[in-house]
C-alpha positions in Angstrom: -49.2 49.0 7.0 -47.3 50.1 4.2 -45.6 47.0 3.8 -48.7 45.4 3.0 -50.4 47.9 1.0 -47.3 47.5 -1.1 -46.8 44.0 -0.6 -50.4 43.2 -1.6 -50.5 45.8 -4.9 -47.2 44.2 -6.1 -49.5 40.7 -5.7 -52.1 42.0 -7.9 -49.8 43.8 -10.6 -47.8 40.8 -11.0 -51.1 38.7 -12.0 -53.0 40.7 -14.0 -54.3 38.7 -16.8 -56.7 41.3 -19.9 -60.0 39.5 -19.4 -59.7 39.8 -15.8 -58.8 43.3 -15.7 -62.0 44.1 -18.3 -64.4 42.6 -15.4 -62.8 44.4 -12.8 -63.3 47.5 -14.4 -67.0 46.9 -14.5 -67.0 45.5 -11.1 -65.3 48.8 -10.0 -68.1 51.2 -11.9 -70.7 49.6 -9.5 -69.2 51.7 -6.6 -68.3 54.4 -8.7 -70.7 57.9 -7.6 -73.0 58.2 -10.5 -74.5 54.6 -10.7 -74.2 54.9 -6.9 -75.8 58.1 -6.2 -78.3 56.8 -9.1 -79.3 53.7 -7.1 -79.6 55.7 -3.5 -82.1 58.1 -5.0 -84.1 55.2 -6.7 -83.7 53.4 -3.7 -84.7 55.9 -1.4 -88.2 57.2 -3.4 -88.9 53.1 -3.7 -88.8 52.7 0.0 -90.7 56.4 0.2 -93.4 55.0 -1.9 -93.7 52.2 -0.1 -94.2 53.6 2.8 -91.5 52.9 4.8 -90.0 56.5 5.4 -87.7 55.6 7.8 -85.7 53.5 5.5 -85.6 56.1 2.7 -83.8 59.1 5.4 -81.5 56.1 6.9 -80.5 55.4 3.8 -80.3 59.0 3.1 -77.9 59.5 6.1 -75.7 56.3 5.5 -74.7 57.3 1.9 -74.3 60.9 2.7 -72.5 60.7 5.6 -70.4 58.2 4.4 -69.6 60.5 1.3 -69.4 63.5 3.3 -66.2 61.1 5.4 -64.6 60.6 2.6 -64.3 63.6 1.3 -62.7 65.5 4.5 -60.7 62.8 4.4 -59.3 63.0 1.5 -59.3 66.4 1.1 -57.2 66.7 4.8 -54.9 63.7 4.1 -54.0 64.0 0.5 -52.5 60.1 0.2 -51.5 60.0 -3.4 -52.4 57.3 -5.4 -50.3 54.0 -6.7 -49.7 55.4 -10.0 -47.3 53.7 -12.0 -49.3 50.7 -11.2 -52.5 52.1 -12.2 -54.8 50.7 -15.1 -56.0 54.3 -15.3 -55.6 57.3 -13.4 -58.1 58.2 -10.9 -58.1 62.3 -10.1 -58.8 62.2 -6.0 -56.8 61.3 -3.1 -56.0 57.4 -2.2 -57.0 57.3 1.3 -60.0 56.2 2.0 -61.3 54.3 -1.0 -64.9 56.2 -1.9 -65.6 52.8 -3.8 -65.2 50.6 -1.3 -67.0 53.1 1.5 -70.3 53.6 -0.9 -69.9 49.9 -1.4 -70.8 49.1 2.0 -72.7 52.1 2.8 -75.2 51.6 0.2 -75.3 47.7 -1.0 -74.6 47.2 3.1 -77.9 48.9 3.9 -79.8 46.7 1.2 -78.8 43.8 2.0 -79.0 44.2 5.9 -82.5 45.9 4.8 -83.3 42.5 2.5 -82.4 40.5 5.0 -84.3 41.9 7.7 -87.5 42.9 6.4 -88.3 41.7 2.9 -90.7 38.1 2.4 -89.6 38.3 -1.6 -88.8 35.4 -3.8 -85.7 37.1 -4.7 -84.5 37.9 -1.1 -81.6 35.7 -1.1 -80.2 35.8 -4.4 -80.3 39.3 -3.8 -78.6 39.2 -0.3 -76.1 36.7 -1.7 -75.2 38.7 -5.0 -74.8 42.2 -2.5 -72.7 40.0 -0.3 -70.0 38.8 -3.0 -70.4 42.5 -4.8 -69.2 44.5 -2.1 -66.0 42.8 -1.3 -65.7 42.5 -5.4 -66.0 46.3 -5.7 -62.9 46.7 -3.2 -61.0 44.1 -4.8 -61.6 45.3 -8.0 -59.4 48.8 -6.5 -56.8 47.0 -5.5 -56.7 44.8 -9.0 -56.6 47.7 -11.4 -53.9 49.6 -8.7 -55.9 52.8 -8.1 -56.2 52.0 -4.3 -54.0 50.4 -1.2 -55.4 47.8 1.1 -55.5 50.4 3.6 -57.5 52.2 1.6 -59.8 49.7 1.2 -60.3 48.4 4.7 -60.6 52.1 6.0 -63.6 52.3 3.5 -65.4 49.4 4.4 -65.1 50.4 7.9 -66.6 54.1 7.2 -69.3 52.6 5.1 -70.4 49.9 7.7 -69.9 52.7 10.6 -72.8 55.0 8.7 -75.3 52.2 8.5 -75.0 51.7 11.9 -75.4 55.3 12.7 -78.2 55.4 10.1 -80.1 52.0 11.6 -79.7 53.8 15.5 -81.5 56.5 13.6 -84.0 54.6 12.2 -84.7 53.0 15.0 -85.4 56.5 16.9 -87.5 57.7 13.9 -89.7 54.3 14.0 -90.8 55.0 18.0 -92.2 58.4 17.2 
């Protein structure tokens, strides 16, 4: 795999272009913690209020356990980041990419929520703008060469492992 971690940061160092990499850096604040842990508690009193409780602790649990991953892994693997190919230095470990796994833990559970349960007008704009932001948020690490592909993937795949423990939950807590 490190061949293609390197193999696909060299790729997006070699075509870096300014406008591009201004966009990506807004793309990449979307997963970043604050406007992420922002949106879960929002999220989470919205679906409390509208009385759907279940939805509130599952997202709750897919977020926070998700978080929780990454940081014991990071913390126990201590990858070190690409640096020299960096747009800006990040402080954490590399591996797994807390972007890409709040990306799908978060904007994964609203969109599989959308999709599932809401009759609005905006259902599928919504579903179809959360389904192009959360691969953006990963590519956007890989672009600005704080993160490795590997990174990435392992991310997506914590993230989307925590909504489905969070959904089997939910599922438990809707039969009481």
């Amino acid at each position: 795999m490190d061949f293609m971690d390197q193999a696909v940061l060299n790729f997006f160092v070699a075509n870096r272009v300014e406008w591009l990499s201004f966009l990506m850096l807004i793309i990449t604040y979307s997963g970043s913690y604050i406007l992420a842990g922002s949106l879960t508690i929002l999220s989470s009193l919205s679906f409390f209020i509208h009385k759907h409780k279940s939805s509130a602790i599952s997202l709750l649990i897919s977020v926070g356990g998700s978080l929780t991953s990454v940081f014991i892994l990071k913390n126990i693997l201590q990858k070190a980041r690409p640096l020299t190919e960096a747009l800006y230095l990040e402080s954490s470990s590399s591996f797994p990419s807390g972007h890409a796994t709040i990306a799908m833990a978060l904007y994964g559970f609203i969109l599989y929520t959308l999709w599932k349960h809401d009759k609005h007008h905006l259902k599928n704009p919504l579903i179809i703008f959360l389904a192009i932001l959360i691969p953006l948020i990963g590519l956007s690490r890989l672009y600005l060469g704080v993160h490795y592909l590997s990174d990435v993937l392992v991310g997506y795949a914590i993230g989307f492992v925590w909504i489905v423990i969070s959904l089997y939950i939910k599922k438990k807590l809707n039969r009481r």
